[in-house]
Each structure stands twice: as C-alpha cells, then as structure tokens.
C-alpha positions in Angstrom: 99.8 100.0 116.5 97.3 98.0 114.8 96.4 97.1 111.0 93.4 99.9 111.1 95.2 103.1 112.4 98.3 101.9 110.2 95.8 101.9 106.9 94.1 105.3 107.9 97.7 106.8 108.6 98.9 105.1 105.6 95.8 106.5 103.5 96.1 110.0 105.0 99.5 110.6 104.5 99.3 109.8 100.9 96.2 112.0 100.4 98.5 114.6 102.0 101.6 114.0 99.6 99.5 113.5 96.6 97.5 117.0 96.9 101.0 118.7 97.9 102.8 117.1 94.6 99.6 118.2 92.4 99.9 121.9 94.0 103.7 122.1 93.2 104.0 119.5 90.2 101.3 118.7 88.6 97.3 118.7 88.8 97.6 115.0 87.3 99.1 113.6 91.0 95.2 114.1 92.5 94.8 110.9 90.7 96.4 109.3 93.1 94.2 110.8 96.5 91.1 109.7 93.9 92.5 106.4 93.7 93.0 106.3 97.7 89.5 107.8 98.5 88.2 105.0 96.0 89.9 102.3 97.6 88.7 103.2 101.3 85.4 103.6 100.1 85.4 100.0 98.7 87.4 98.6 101.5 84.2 99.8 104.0 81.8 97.9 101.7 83.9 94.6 101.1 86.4 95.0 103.5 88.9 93.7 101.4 92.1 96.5 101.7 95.1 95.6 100.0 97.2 97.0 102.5 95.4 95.9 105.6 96.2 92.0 104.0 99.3 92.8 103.6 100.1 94.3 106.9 98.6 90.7 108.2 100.6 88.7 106.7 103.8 91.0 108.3 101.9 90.1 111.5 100.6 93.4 112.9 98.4 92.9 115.3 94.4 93.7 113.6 91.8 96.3 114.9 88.2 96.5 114.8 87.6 97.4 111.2 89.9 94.5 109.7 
C-alpha cells in the first residue's frame, strides 16, 4: 500500500470516527473532521502532510500525490 491511499484511509476513517463520536458524545468532536478537512486541503496546496512524512520515514513505499 503506498503513502497516498494510507493518508486518504487514514483521513477518512477519522472523519468517520469523529462525526460518529460527535453524534453519540458530543457535537465538539466535529472539530476534529474540521481539523482533518483543513489539513488535506493544505496538504494539496503545499504538499506538506504530516502523516505522509511520517509514513516515509517508516519506509512505505510513496504514490503519486507525495
């Protein structure tokens, strides 16, 4: 799997669990998808991702996008 579909699975799955915990704990939790949707949208500008560096340095193999 490479460093791009690991971010978007990464970055969907926690859209996913932060809208479930706002529906069933708290509305503050959609915080956290606006701070996901924020960082994507920045990442396709600068293409700086946080996680896609990290996932380099672990050695996963990079896609198209990073």
């Amino acid at each position: 799997m490479s460093i791009d579909r690991i971010v978007m699975a990464f970055a969907g799955a926690m859209i996913l669990v932060s809208l479930t915990l706002a529906h069933f704990v708290s509305p503050w939790w959609m915080l956290l998808a606006g701070f996901v949707g924020l960082n994507l949208f920045q990442a396709a500008f600068t293409r700086i991702c946080p996680l896609a560096m990290i996932l380099k340095r672990m050695g996963v193999k990079p896609g198209a996008a990073f």
